[in-house]
N, C-alpha and C positions, 0 to 999 in steps of 0.2 A: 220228232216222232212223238206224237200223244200218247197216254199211255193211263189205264186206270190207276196202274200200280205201276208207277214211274221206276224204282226199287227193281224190283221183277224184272219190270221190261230191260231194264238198263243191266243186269247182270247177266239175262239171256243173249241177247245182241252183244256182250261184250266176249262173252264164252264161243258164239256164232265167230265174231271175225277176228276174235281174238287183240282185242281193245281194252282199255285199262276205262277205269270207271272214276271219273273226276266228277265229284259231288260238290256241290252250293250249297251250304247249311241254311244261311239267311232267305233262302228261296223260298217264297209261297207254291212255288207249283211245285217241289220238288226238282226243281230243275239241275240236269245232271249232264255232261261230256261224254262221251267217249270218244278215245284217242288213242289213235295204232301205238303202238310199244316205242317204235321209234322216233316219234314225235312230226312222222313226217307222212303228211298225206292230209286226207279231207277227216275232219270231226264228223262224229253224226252228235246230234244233241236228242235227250230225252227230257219230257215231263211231263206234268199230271196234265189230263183234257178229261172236260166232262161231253165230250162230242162223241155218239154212238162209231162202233166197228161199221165199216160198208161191207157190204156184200161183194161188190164188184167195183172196189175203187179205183178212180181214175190215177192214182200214182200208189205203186208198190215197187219193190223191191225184187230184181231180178239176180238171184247169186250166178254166177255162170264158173261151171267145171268142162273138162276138157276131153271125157269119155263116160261111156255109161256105166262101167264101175263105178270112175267117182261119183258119179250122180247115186248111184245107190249107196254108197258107202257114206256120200254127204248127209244123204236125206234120213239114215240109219243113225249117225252121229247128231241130229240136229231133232230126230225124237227123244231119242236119251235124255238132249237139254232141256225137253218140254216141249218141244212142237207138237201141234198134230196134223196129220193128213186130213185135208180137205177133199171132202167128194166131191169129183168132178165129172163132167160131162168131155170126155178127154178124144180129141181125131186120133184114128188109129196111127196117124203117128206124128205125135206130138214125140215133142225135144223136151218136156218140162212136165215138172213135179207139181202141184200145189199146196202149200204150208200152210199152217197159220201155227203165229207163233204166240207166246201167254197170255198177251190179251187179246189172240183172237182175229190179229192183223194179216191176212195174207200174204204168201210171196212165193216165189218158184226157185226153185233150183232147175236149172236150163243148163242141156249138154250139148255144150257147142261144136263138136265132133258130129254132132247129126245132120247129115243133108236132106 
């Protein structure tokens, strides 16, 4: 994940899924890990990109909760960390939120409980 401020980004997403933040000091990009508590699951990787935010990128990040409380409760918890709500153009029933997180990145919080 690119990131202006690799730092930022890599402590919000780590606060998000709740991942520990392994840092590269020797790194030119700032390049940084994160890594589930238990050491077991997939990495996401952060660091610096001078590549603009998209509007409507082809790959984001879909968080999926399990009713529409937790979706409000998520997306309630995930502005505290600095998200903000993105205006959108939303179908009257849509299953999903849209975010963007510190730098700007979007992504949704999607309640899978919705038919």
């Amino acid at each position: 994940m690119g990131a202006d401020d690799a730092d930022r980004a890599a402590a919000f997403w780590a606060e998000v899924l709740g991942y520990e933040v392994v840092k590269f000091p020797d790194s030119s990009d700032d390049f940084t890990i994160l890594v589930p508590p238990d050491r077991v699951g997939t990495r996401i990787a952060v660091h610096r990109s001078v590549t603009p935010v998209q509007e409507r990128p082809r790959v984001h990040l879909d968080l999926v909760v399990d009713s529409p409380a937790e979706q409000s409760s998520e997306v309630d918890r995930l502005v505290e960390l600095g998200a903000t709500r993105v205006p959108w153009d939303y179908p009257a029933d849509a299953d999903y939120v849209v975010l963007a997180d510190t730098e700007g990145n979007r992504f949704c919080i999607v309640d899978a409980s919705h038919s």
